[in-house]
C-alpha positions in Angstrom: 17.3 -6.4 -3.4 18.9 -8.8 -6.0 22.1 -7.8 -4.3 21.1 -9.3 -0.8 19.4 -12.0 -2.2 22.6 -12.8 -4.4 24.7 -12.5 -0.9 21.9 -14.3 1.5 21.9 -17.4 -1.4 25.5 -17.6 -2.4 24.4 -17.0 -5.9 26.8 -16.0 -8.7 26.0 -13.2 -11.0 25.4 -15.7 -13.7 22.4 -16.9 -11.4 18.9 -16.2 -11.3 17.5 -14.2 -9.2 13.6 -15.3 -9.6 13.8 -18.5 -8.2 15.8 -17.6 -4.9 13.4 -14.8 -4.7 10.8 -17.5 -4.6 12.5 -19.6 -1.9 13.3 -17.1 0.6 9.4 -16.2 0.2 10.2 -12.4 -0.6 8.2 -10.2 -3.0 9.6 -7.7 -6.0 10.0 -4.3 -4.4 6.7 -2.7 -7.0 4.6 -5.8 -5.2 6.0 -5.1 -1.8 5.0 -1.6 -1.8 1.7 -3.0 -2.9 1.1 -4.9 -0.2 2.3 -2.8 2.4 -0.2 0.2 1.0 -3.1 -2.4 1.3 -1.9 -4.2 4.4 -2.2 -0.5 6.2 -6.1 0.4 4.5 -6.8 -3.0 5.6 -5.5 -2.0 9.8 -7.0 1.9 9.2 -10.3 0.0 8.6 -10.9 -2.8 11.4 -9.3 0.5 13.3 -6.0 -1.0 14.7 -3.4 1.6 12.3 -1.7 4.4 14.0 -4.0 7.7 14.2 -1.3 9.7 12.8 -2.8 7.2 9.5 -6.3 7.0 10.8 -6.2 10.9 10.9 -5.2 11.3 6.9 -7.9 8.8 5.4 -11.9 8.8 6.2 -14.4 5.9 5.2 -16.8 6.7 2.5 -20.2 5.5 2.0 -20.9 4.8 -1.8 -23.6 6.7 -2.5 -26.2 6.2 -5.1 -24.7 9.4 -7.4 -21.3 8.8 -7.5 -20.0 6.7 -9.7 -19.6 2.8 -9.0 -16.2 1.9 -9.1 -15.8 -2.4 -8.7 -14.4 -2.3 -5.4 -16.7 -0.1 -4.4 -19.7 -2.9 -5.3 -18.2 -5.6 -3.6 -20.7 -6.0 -0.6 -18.8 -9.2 0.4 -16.1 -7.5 2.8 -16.9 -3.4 3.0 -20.5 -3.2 2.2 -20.3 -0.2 -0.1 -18.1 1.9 1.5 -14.6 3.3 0.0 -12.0 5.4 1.4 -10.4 8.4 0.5 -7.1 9.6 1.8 -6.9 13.4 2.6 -4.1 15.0 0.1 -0.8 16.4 2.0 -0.9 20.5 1.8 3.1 22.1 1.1 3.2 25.5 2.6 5.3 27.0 -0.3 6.0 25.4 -3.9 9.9 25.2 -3.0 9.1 22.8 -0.2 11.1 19.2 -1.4 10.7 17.2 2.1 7.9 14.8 2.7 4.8 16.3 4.3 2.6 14.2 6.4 -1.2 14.3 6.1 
């Protein structure tokens, strides 16, 4: 990423990166991934996500046993309920490829 950013900017390797990084309006790649991970809990729960997605994680209410987590209290946007994604199952132990849900 500081590559293309170094190219897109004309930047010389004695340059910053940060600041350019700041100008174009692009995140780090950790805070990307980040976002993107949130951005898709936020579409699976107003419902507009793929259902291959929709199918892999199912709304939770909070109920009064379990334990209460901080995003779980916060009535203001979901009201008690959590999520909880649905693990990926490998058919052998020698399996290295992704696995969907």
């Amino acid at each position: 990423m500081n590559a293309a950013v170094r190219v897109i900017m004309n930047l010389s390797l004695r340059d910053h990166v940060k600041p350019a990084l700041k100008q174009l309006h692009w995140l780090p790649v950790d805070e990307r991934i980040i976002y993107k991970l949130c951005l898709f809990m936020h579409y699976i729960y107003i419902g507009l996500a793929p259902k291959y997605l929709s199918d892999c994680v199912s709304i939770v209410f909070a109920a009064s046993g379990r334990y209460r987590w901080r995003s779980i209290g916060s009535e203001a946007m979901y009201s008690g309920y959590s999520m909880q994604v649905r693990r990926a199952s490998l058919q052998s132990s020698n399996v290295k490829s992704f696995m969907p849900c």
